[in-house]
N, C-alpha and C positions, 0 to 999 in steps of 0.2 A: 575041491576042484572049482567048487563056483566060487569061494574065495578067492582060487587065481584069476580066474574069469575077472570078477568083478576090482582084482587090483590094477590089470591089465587095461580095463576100461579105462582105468583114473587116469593111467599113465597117457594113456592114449588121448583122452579128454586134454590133460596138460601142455600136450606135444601143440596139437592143433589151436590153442587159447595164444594171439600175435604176443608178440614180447614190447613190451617196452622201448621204444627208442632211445640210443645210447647218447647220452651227453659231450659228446665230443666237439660239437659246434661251436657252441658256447664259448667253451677250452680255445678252440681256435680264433673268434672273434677278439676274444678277451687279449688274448696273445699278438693277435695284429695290431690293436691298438696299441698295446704297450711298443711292441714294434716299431709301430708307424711316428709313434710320442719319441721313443727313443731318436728314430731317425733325424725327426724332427730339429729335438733338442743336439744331438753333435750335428746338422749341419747349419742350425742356427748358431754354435759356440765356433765353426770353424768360419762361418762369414763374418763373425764378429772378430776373430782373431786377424782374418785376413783385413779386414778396415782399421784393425788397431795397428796394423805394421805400417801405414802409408799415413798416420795421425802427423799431423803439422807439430810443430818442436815449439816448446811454449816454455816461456823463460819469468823469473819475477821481475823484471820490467814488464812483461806481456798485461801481469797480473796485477802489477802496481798503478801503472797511468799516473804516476804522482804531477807527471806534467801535461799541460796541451799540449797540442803541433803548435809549433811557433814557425812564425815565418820568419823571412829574412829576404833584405833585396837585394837587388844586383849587384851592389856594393857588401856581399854576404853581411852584412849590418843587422842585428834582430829590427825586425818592425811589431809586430804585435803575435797574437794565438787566432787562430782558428775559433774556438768558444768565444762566446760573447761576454763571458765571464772568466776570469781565474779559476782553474779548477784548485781549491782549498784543501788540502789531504789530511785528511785527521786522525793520530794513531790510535790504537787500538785503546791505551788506559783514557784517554781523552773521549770515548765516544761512549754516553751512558749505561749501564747496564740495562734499562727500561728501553731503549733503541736497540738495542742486540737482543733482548727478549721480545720486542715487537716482531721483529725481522724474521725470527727463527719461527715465532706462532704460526706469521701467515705465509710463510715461504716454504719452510720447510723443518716440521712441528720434530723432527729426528735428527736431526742436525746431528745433535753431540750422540748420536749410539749406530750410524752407520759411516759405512769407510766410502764416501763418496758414491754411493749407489746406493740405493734405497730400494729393496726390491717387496718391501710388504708397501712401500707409498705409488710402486709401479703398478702392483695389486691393486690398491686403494684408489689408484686415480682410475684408474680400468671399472671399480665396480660405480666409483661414485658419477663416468661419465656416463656408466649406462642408466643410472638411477636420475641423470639428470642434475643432480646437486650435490654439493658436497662443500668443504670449507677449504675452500682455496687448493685444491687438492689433484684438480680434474689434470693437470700436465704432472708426468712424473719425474720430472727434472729437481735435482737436490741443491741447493745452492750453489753447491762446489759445482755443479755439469752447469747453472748458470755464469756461476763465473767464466767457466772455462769459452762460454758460448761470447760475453761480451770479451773477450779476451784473444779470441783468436776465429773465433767463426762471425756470423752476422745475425741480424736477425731477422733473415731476408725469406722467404717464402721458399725458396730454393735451397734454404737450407734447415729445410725442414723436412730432412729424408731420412732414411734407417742408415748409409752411410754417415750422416755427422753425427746421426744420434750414436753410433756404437761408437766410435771418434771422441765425442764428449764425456761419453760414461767410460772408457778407457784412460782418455786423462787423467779425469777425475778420479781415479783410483790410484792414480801415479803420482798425484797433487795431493792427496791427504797423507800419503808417504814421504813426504817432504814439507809437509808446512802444516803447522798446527790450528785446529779447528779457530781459536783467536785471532791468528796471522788469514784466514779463510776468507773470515766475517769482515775481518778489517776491510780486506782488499774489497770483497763485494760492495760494502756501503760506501766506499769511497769511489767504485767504477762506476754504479748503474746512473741510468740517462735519469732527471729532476723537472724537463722542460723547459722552456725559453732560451735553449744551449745552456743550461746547467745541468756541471757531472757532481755526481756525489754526494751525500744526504749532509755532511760539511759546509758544502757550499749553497746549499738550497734552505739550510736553516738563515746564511748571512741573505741570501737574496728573499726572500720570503718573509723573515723575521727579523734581519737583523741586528739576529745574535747568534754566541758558537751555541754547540748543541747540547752542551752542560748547563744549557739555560732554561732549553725548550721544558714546558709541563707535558703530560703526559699524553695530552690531546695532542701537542701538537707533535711529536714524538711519535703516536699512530699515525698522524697524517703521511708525513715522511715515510715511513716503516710502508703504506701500503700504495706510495705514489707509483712508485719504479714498471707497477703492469700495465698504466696507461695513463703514463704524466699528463698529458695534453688536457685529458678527458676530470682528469683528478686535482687539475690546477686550481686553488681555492679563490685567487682571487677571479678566474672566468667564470669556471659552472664549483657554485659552491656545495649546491644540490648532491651531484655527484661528488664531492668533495667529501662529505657527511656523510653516504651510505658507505665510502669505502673504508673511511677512519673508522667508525661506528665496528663493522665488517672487522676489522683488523683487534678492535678494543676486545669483540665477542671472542676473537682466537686465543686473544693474551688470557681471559678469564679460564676459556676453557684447555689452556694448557696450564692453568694455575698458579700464571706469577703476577697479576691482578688479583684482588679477590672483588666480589659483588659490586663494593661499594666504591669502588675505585672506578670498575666499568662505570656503572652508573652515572655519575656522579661528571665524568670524562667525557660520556653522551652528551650530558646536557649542556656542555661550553659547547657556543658555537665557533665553529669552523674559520670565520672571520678573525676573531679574538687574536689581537696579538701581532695583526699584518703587519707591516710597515712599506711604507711607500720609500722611506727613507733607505732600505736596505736593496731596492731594486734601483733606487735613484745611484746610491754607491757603486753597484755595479754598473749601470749603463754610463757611468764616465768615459771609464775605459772602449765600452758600446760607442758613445760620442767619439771617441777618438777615430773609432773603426769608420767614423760614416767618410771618412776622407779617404777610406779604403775600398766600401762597402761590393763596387761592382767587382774590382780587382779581386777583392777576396772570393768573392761569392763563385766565381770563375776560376778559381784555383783549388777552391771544394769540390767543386764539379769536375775538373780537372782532375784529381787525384781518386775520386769513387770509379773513373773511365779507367785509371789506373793500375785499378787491383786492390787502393789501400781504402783498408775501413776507416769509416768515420768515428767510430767510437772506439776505436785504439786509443789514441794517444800517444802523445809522446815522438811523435815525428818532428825530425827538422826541414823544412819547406825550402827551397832555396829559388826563390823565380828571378824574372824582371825586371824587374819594379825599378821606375827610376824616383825614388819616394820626396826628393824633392820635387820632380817633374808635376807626380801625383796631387801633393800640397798645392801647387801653382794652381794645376785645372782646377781641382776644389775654391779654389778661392776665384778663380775667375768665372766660376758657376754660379757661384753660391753668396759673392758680393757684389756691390756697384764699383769696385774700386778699378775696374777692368772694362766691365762692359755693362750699359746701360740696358736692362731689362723690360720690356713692357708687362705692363699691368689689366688687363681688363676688367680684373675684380669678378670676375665669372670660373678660370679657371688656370693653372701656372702655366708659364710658362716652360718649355720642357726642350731638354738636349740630350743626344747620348753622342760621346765623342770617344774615339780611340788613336792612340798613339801607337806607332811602331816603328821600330827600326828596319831602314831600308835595306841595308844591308843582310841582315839576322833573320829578319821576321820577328825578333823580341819584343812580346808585348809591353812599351815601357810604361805606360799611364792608360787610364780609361777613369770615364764617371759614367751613371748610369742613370741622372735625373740633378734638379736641382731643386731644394728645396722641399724632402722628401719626408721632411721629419724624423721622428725615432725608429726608426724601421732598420733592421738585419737583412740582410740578402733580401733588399726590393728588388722592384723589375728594371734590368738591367737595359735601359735604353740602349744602350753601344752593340749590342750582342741580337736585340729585336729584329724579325726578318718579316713584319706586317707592315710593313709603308715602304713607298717604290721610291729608290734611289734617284728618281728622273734622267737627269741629263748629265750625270756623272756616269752614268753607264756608257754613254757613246765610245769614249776611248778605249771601252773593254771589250765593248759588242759589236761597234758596228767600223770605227776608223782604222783598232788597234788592227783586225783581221783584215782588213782592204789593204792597209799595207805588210800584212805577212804572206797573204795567200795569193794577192794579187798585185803586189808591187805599187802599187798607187802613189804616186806623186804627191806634194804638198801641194801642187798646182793643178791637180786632178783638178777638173769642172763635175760641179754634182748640183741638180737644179734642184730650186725652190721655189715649185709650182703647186697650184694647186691639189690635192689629194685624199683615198678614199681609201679605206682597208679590204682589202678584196673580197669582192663577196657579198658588202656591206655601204651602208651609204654614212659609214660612219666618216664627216671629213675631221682629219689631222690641223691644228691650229699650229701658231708661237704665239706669244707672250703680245705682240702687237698685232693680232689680226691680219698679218701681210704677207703677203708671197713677194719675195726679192729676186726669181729670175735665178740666171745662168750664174755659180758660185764657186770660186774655190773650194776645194775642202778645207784649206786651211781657214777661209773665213768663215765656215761653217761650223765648223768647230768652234771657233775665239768669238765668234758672235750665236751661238748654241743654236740654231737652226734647225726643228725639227725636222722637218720634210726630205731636206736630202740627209740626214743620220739616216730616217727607214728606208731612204732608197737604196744607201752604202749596205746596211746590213743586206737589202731583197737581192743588190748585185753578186755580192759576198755568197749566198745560201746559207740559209735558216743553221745546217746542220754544223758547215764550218765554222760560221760564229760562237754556236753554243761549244764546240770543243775547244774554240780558243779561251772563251770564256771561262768554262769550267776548269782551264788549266791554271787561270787564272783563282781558282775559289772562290767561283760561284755560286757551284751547285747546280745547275739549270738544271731539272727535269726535263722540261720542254721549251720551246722559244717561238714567240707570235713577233708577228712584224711590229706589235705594240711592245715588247722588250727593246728595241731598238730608243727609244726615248725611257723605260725606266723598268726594274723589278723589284719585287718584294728580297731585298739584302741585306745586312748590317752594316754600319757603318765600318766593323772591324772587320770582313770582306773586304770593302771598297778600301781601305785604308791597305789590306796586305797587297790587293791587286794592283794599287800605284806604287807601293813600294819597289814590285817589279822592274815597273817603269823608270823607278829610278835608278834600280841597279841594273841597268845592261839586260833587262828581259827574262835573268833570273828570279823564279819564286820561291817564295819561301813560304811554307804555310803558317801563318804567326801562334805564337805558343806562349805560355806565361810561365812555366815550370822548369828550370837547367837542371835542378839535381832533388833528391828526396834521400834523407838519412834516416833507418830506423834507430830503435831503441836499442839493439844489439850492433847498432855502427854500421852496418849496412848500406851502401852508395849506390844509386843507380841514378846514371847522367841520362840527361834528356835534349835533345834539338832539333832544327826542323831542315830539313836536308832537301839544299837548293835544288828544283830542275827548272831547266829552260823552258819557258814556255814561249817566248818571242826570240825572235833574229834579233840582234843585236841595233841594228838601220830599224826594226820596229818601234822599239825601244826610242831611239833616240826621236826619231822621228816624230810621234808623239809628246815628248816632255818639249821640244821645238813648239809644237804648234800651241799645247798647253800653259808654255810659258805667256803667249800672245795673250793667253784668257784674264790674265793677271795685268800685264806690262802694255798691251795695246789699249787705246783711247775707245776702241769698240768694245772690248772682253768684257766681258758680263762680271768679273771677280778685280777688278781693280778696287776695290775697298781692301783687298786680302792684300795690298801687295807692300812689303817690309823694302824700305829702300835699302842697298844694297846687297840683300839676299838672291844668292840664285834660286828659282824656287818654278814650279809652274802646278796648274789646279786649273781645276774644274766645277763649277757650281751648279745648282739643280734645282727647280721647281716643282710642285707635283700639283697640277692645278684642280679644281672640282670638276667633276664630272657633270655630265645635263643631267642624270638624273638623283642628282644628290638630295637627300631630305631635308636639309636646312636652306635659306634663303642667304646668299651669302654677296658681296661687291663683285663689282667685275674682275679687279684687283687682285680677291681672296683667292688665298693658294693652301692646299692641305703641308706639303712639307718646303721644308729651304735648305739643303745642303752647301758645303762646302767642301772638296777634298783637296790636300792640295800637298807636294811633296819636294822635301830637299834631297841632297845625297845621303842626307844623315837621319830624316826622319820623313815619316808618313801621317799625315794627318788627315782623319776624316770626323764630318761633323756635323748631325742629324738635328733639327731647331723644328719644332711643332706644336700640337697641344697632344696630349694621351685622345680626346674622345674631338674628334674633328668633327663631327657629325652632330654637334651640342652648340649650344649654345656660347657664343665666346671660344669657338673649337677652328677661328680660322685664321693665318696667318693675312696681311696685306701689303701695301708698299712701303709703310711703314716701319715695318720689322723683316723684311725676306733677307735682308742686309748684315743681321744679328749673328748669323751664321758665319759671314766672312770675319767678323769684326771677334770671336771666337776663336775661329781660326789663326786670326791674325796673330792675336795676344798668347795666345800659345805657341804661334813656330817660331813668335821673337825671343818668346823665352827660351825656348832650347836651342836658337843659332844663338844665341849668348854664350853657349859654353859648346859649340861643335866651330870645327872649320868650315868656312864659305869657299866653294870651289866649282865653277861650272861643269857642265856633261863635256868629256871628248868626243868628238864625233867619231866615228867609228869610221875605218878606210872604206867601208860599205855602203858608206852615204857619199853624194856626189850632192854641190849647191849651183844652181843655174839661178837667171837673173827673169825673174816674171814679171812684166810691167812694176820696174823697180824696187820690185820685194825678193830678197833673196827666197828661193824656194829649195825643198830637198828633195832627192830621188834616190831610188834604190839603183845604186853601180849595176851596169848591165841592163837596165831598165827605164832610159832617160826619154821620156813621150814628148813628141814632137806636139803642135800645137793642136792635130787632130787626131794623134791621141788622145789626149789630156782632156778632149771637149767630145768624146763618144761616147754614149748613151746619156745622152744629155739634152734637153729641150724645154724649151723656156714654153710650149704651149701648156694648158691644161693637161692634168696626169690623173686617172684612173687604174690602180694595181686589178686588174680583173681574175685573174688565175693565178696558182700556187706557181705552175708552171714559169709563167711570165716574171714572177719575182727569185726568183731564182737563178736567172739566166745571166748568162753574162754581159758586162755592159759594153762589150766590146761589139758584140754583137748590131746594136742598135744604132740608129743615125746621128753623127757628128757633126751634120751641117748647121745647128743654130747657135754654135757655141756664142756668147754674146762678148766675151773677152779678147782682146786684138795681144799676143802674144808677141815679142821677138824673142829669137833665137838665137844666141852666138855661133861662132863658124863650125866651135867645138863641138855645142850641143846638136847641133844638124850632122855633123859626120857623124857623133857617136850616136845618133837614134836608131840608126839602121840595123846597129851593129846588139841591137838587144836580144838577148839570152833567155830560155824559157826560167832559168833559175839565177838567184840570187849570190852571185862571184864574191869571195870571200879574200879578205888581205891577207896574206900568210901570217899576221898576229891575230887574225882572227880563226883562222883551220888551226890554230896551232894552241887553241887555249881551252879547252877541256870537251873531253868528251858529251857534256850535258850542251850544246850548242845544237840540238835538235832541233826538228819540227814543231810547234807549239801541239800540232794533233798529239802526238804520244804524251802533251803532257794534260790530257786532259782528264786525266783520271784521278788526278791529284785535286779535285773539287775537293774545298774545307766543308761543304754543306751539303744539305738536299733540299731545298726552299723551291718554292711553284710559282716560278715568276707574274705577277701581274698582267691581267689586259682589259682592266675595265675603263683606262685612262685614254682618251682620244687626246687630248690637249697635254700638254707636258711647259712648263716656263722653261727660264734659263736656265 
């Protein structure tokens, strides 16, 4: 009995004794991880599938690039490549064994044992970037996903996302299924960028060295082998320093993937880096360079032009089809860059300097440009024609302040616009010209032919700030913003001012000037390209200007009779941009910072920027000596191209009407012919102070016409028909009747080629 007792107790003791906690948790975390990992990995494998269905189509020209972009001009004619060199393509039994074993060491040491992915060097580059070193190894990219990358992506910051990357490593598995790891290597050495615009480890042995690449020794065979991850940086003849640690860097990978042995690296360390250059093998190449510099702005502009485009630069293999009129081009080059055309001055301090652009008035086709003279061995310098830091001056008047007076407000050739004294509102800053003197009560038409600052800012104040800049910018401008100091000059390009007169010569239509008609790829592929006209001026605007413009050339007054080709019809405008009070150099009274000239036929446009680069230096100013240089520029070039174009004047438009002004034929807009006190309203020969926004803005219809100083008659005609004038501009039925684009210049103002922040530091403006 007490043994029951006492078994009962045990039992009882056992019952009561907690149990253990059951392991099941564990079971469950364990399980959700895998879970979670699982999940992970198919919806990591289904976004990789979905990026590989939408992978861009990549073909062996993609892969080859055996050729540059070449270009070709207007006359589809080849003219030169894009690279500043020949790209040299070298086959596969031609490129050493010791250059394909450098390449694979420090690119990618697995080359020959995976299929285009590399997923233990994905690993590898994972462990070695968290360890911070590792031997070339830290990106997990395999040769073939680089090729693929210079091949059809960029190497652009943007496209350095988990779409291109699943994109590249999808090719690249699709590419070693179709071309053999030799056909791989080939292509690679032959694609990657070498520096100085050399492609391909082929062509950077002849530029570099010299020689082909069956020549190079072993050192110099590393150098190449590890240029391609930052040619600029690893270029031996700039930083040789860095040159040495990354050859060195590459020798250490060939040792330790074992097709060097000790004494080879060693031995390869100690040649230096230098050993072997040739000046001779960069001189062979920059021939062809020398050829480019007659090209140099044009080109550099159509590189630019095709990266806005969509196409990579280091594709290859495009066919270019621009502009270019390549005789035209030769000419300007030689009239820049000899005495044989125009007389240069010298000050022995610093060059002389122009940027000039050519365009077809009709087209907008950019047909020539240069972008300096005497620039030396330089590849895409700074393209003077295209620069938007120095103010157009008094070439802008017909854009900004006369062309909109007679769009918006009908304004007569014989408009009266005073040139009196004056102050920028707000400011005691006074407005000068070129001879210190206010001339009184003016036509506009002499105010224009004889460049007159004072009444240009008063045309623009009458006008309003806002409607000038929309005509302007229909023009391709670009204004941001417009001060009453825009009225004499802004910060533009000469190849702006050069599309904006072309306008003028065609009937008011713009064109926005372009350098590029067609681009072929490598699979034959065409996409045409052109600049598609809108009106931005009335037709009577139009003409009406190129009238008074002619004067600036042809009249005994006009500030540009050096520019004027006898027989040519032609008319232009010139421009001074004078120093400021408080400029930092000491300069004559004479000294002017810029000298334009623009000036335009039916057939071409030309404008023409003459300066020094650093105005503000020493020897940095133009005087009366040379402000001339610019017409005589001009000159020489639009005689060369009315050489081979027809000479034909402007028709006047049935929208222009001609009255007779103290024996000057004058022009008016039909419906709109001002009687003598029209023509002389808002106008006064006393002292002028602009004092409020308001006041300039206003209309000049408004203000008092009793000082006009000009005695006017009238025929019997012009007096009946004054009365009879119309708020808007009466059109001839050939003119309602010719195309839709005969709009308002306002709607065309959105067609600005720029965004440039016009100038106002300039009180004073020349001719």
């Amino acid at each position: 009995m007490a043994s029951n007792n006492e078994q009962n107790s045990r039992v009882a003791r056992k019952k009561s004794q907690p149990k253990p906690p059951k392991k099941h948790w564990v079971r469950r975390i364990i399980l959700s991880l895998v879970a979670l990992f699982v999940i992970v990995v198919l919806a990591g494998l289904g976004l990789f599938f979905y990026y590989a269905q939408t992978s861009p189509s990549i073909s062996a020209g993609d892969l080859k690039s055996e050729s540059a972009t070449k270009v070709y001009d207007a006359n589809n004619k080849y003219v030169t490549t894009l690279d500043s060199s020949n790209r040299q393509y070298v086959k596969s039994s031609n490129i050493p064994a010791t250059l394909k074993s450098a390449v694979v060491s420090i690119e990618d040491r697995r080359f020959y044992k995976h299929n285009g992915v590399d997923y233990y060097r994905i690993f590898g580059a994972f462990l070695g970037n968290l360890k911070g070193s590792s031997l070339g190894l830290q990106g997990g990219s395999t040769l073939t996903m680089q090729l693929v990358k210079l091949s059809v992506f960029s190497t652009n910051t943007s496209d350095r996302n988990l779409k291109v990357k699943s994109q590249e490593a999808w090719l690249a598995l699709n590419l070693e299924k179709h071309f053999s790891k030799a056909q791989i290597l080939e292509y690679y050495i032959n694609k990657v960028y070498m520096g100085n615009g050399v492609y391909g480890m082929g062509t950077a042995a002849r530029y570099y060295y010299n020689k082909p690449l069956k020549d190079l020794n072993l050192s110099q065979l590393a150098l190449l082998a590890g240029m391609p991850q930052s040619p600029t940086n690893y270029d031996p003849t700039t930083y040789p320093t860095y040159a040495t640690s990354r050859r060195n860097l590459v020798l250490q990978a060939m040792y330790d993937n074992k097709v060097i042995t000790k004494a080879q690296e060693t031995a390869a360390m100690n040649v230096s880096v230098k050993t072997g250059l040739s000046s001779a093998g960069r001189s062979s190449m920059a021939a062809k360079a020398n050829k480019n510099k007659v090209l140099d702005a044009y080109l550099k502009e159509v590189s630019a032009d095709l990266i806005k485009k969509g196409y990579s630069s280091n594709t290859g293999g495009l066919k270019v089809y621009t502009n270019l009129n390549m005789n035209a081009q030769q000419r300007l080059y030689d009239i820049a860059n000899t005495s044989k055309y125009v007389t240069y001055p010298n000050n022995g301090q610093q060059t002389f300097q122009l940027g000039v652009s050519v365009v077809d008035s009709y087209t907008g086709k950019v047909s020539a440009m240069i972008g300096g003279r005497k620039t030396g061995d330089v590849t895409y310098g700074l393209n003077r024609a295209v620069q938007t830091t120095r103010s157009n001056a008094s070439t802008m008047k017909p854009i900004l302040d006369y062309g909109p007076a007679i769009e918006y407000k009908s304004w007569p050739t014989y408009k009266t616009v005073a040139d009196t004294s004056y102050k920028y509102a707000g400011t005691n800053i006074s407005v000068h010209d070129f001879d210190n003197k206010t001339l009184g009560n003016m036509t506009m038409r002499a105010a224009l032919v004889q460049s007159r600052n004072i009444p240009a800012i008063k045309t623009l104040e009458a006008v309003g700030l806002n409607k000038a800049k929309g005509f302007a910018n229909g023009l391709g401008m670009g204004l941001k913003t417009v001060t009453a100091a825009n009225a004499i000059g802004a910060d533009v390009s000469t190849l702006q001012v050069a599309g904006a007169y072309a306008a003028f010569a065609n009937g008011g239509v713009y064109h926005k000037p372009y350098y590029i008609n067609k681009v072929e790829t490598q699979d034959g592929k065409t996409v045409d390209y052109s600049s598609t006209g809108t009106r931005a001026m009335k037709r009577s605007t139009a003409y009406m200007i190129t009238d008074m413009l002619k004067g600036v050339i042809n009249s005994s007054t006009g500030t540009a009779t050096t520019a004027k080709i006898s027989g040519v019809y032609q008319a232009g405008k010139t421009g001074t941009d004078n120093y400021s009070s408080d400029s930092k150099i000491s300069v004559p009274s004479d000294a002017v910072v810029d000298s334009w000239m623009a000036g335009y036929t039916k057939n071409y446009s030309v404008a023409v920027w003459t300066g020094y680069d650093e105005s503000q230096k020493a020897g940095g100013y133009l005087d009366s000596t040379n402000t001339k240089v610019s017409q005589n520029i001009y000159r020489e070039m639009m005689s060369y191209l009315q050489e081979y174009s027809p000479n034909s004047d402007w028709t006047k438009p049935s929208s222009v009407g001609t009255t007779k002004r103290n024996g000057i034929e004058e022009l008016y807009v039909v419906g709109h012919l001002f009687s003598s006190s029209e023509a002389s309203s808002g106008t006064s020969s006393a002292n002028n102070t602009s004092s409020s926004t308001s006041s300039i803005i206003s209309s000049s219809s408004s203000s008092s016409s009793s000082s006009s100083s000009s005695s006017e008659s009238s025929s019997s005609s012009e007096s009946s028909s004054s009365s009879s004038s119309s708020s808007s501009e009466s059109s001839s039925s050939s003119e309602a009747s010719s195309s839709s684009i005969e709009s308002s210049s306002s709607a065309a103002s959105s067609s600005a080629a720029s965004t440039e922040t016009p100038t106002t530091n300039n009180a004073t403006q020349g001719q």
